[in-house]
N, C-alpha and C positions, 0 to 999 in steps of 0.2 A: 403700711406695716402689717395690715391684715392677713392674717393664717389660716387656712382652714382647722380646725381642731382634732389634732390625731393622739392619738394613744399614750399614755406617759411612757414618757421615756425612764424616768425612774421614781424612786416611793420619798419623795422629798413631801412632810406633808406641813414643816416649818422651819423655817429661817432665823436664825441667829445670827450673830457678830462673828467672824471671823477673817482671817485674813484674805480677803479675793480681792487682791488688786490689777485688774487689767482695764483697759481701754472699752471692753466691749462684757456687758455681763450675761453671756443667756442662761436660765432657768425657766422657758417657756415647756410646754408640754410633761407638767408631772402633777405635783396635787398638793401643792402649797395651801393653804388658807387661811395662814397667820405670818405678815412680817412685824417683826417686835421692832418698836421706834427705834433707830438710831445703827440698826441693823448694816445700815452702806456708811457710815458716818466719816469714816478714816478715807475711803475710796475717790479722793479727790479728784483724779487725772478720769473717770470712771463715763464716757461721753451715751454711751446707750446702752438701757437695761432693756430685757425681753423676759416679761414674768406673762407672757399670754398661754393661753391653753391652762388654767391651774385651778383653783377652788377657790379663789380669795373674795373674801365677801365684802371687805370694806377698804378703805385707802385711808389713813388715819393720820393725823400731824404728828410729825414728827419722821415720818416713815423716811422720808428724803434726804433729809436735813443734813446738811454738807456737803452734797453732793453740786459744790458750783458751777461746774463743768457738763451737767450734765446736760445732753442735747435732744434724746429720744426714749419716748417712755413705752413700751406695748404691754397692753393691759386689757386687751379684747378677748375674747371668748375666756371669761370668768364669771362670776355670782357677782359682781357688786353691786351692792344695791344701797349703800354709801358713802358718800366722798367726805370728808372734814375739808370746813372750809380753809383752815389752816393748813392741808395736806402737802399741798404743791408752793409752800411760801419760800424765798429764796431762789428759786429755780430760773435766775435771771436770764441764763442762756439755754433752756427750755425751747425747741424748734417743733417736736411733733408732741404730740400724746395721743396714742390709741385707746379708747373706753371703748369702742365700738363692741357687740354683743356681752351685751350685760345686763342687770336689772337695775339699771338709775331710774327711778321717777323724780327725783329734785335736782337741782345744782343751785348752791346758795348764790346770792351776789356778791361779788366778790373772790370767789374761790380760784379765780384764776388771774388775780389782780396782778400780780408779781412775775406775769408770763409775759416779760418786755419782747422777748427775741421770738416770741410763737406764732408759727409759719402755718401749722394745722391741725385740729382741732378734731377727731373722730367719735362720735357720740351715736351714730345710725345701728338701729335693734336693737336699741332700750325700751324705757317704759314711761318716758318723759311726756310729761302732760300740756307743757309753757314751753314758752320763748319769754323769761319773766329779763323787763327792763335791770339792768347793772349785772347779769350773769357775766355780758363778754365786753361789758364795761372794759376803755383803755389797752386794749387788744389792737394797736396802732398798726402790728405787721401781720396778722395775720389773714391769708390768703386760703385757705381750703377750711369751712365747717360744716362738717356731715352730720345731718338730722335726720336721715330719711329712715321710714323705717321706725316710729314710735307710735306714741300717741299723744300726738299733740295737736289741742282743738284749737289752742289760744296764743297771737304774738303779739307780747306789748309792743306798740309802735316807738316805745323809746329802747326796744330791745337792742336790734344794729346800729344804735346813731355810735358814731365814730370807727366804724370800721370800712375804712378810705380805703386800703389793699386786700378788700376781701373779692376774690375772684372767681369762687364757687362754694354754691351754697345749696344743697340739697334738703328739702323741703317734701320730697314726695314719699307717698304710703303712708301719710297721718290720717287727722281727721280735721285738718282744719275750716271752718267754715264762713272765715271774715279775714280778710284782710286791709287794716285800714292803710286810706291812702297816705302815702309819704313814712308807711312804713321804710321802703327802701330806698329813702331819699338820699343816703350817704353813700351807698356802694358807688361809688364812682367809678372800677373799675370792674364791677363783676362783666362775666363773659357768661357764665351757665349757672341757671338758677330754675330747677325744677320743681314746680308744684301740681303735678301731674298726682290721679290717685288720690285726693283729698277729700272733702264734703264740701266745698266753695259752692254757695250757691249764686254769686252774683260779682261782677268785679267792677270797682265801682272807680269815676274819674281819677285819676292821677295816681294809679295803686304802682304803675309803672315807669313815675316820675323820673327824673335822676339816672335812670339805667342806659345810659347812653352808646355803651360797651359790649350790651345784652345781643348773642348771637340770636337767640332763637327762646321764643314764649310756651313755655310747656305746662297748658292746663285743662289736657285731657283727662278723663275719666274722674271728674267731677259731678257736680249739679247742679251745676252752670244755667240757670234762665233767663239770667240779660247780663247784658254788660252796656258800661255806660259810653257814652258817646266822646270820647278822648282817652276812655280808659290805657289806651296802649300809648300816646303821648310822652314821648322823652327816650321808646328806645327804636329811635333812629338808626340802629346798625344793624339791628334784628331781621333776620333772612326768611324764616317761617315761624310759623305760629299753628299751633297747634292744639283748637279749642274741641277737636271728635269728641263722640259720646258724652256728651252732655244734653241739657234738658233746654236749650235755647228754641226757642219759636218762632224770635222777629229778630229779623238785625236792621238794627236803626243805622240813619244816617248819621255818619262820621263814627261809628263805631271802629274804624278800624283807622282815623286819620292820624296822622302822623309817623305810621311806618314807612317812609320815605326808602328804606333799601330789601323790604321785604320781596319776595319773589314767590313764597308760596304761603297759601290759606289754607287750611283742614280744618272744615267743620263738619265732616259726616259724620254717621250715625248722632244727629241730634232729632230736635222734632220740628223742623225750620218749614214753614207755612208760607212766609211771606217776608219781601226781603224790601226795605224802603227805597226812594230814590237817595241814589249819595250813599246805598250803605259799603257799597265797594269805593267809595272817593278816597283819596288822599296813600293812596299806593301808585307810582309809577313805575315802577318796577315789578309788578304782578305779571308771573306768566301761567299760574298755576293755583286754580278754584277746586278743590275737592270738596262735591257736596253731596257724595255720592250717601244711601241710606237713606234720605232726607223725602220720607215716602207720601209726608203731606207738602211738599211743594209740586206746584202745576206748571206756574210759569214765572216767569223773570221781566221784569221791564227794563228795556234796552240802558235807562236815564239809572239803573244804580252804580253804572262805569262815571266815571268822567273820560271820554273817550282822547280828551284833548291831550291828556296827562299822557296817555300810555307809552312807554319807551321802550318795552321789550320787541328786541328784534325779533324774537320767537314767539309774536303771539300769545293769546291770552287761550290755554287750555283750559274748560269747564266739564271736569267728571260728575253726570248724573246721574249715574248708575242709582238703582233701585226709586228714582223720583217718578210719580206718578205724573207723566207729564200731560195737558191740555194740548194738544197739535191746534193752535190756532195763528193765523199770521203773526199774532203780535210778537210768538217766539224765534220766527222766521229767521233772524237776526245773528243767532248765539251760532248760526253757522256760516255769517258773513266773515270777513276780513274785519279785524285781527284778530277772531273767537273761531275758535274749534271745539265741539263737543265732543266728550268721553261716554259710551253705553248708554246714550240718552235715546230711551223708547218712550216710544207715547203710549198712553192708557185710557186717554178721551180723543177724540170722537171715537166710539168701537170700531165703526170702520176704519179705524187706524192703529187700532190698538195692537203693538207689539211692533210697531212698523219702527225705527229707528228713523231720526229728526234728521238726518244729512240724505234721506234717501225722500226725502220731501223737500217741496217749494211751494208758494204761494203762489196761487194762479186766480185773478178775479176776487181776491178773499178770502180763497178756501187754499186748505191745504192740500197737495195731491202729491203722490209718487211720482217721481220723476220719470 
């Protein structure tokens, strides 16, 4: 339901009772900033109101009230900066609500208890601090909640439990910097969940429990310095993953195990030094390493693949671009069958320095030009 914010359309700057009975209410785009309780209260058949674009600083109980019918609420680009918990009570057939740009920092628990039939939830460019456990309490259908875009450092782990049909959940442009594991152990159907953009400084076993639906893991532009060894465990359907620009150094073995349908990694621009044996295990379906930026790693040992696993018909691509590489045999490898190299130049031995790795082989122990 989101608007851009344009110009009023007329000098409406409060609402009262009167007779507007239709299907559809809009009053979005003028300069509203007071509706008086009871205001829609006759407008029974009444299914979506549109008060966006306006001045309204609060949502107050009582403001809705009778309105059974109602299905969609847009309330995005205004001032509010608060909700009465009582606001939205009654609104049993309730499917969207837009808060989206506005000044909320709180939502009590509770305030949305009575929103049986609520399909999505838009709350992204506020001023919200939490994900406090019982806000989205008993919220059994709803499927889209937008957070991105606040500031929020903190998510109780009992904040999602029971939200079984929730299928996107935007998380990125906070500041959050923990998430514990089995936070999202209920989504059972999410598909896209961004937490890209945050302060995470580490992601720890089983954060990604439960997500078994998960296309794709977005948690770039963090600061990111380990992650644990199963951390990504449980989402199985996840295609790429995406940990760039972060502050990682060492990837440990089995950090990446359990992504069974993944196909591509991005971890460049990190400060990745050195990579364990087994820390690429547990991907057969990898055809695509990007570790490009990663300007303190030299070289790779052959034993971080598990070679046996690999099922990509295409090959496993490794982008080195900007890695300061060591040209010694041991690297020899990354441009045998089934590894091809991306922009990978060498930086040591000088006499080789700049020379790109496919245009060398080992001959005796030493590297030479072909």
């Amino acid at each position: 339901m989101t608007r851009k914010k344009e110009d009023p359309k007329n000098d409406i700057t409060v609402l009262t009772s009167h007779s507007l009975k239709q299907n559809h209410l809009e009053l979005s785009d003028n300069a509203i900033e007071y509706i008086a309780p009871g205001t829609f209260k006759d407008l029974d058949e009444i299914r979506v109101i549109n008060l966006y674009s306006n001045h309204l600083y609060t949502v107050q109980a009582g403001t809705y009230a009778g309105l059974k019918n109602l299905e969609a609420i847009g309330l995005h680009y205004n001032r509010i900066g608060y909700i009465s918990p009582q606001a939205l009570r009654g609104l049993k057939k309730l499917q969207v609500l837009d808060l989206s740009y506005n000044a909320i920092e709180y939502i009590a628990p509770g305030t949305f208890k009575d929103l049986d039939e609520i399909r999505e939830i838009e709350l992204y460019s506020n001023h919200l601090y939490t994900v406090s456990a019982g806000t989205y309490a008993g919220l059994k259908n709803l499927e889209e909640l937008g957070l991105r875009n606040n500031r929020i450092f903190h998510i109780s782990p009992q904040a999602l439990l029971g939200l079984k049909k929730l299928e996107v959940l935007t998380l990125s442009h906070n500041a959050i910097e923990y998430i514990a594991p089995g936070t999202f152990k209920d989504l059972d159907e999410i598909t896209y969940l961004s937490l890209y953009s945050n302060h995470l400084y580490t992601v720890s076993e089983g954060t990604f429990a439960g997500l078994k639906k998960l296309e794709a893991i977005y948690l770039h532009n963090n600061r990111i310095s380990s992650v644990a060894a199963g951390a990504f465990e449980g989402a199985t359907a996840a295609q790429t993953v995406y940990i760039s620009n972060n502050n990682l150094v060492t990837i440990a073995a089995g950090t990446f195990r359990g992504l069974s349908s993944v196909t591509e990694i991005c971890i460049d621009d990190n400060a990745i030094s050195f990579i364990e044996l087994g820390g690429f295990h547990g991907m057969p379906m990898i055809n695509s390493i990007i570790l490009a930026g990663n300007e303190r790693l030299t070289s790779i040992d052959k034993d971080v693949f598990n070679l046996t696993e690999l099922t990509s018909t295409d090959g496993v691509s490794v982008d080195l671009g900007g890695c300061k590489l060591d040209c010694q045999c041991d690297i020899d490898w990354l441009d045998e069958a089934p590894f091809t190299t991306l922009y990978a130049h060498c930086a040591t031995p000088p006499e080789l320095s700049t020379i790109e790795l496919p245009s060398l082989k080992c001959v005796n122990g030493l590297m030479v030009p072909i």
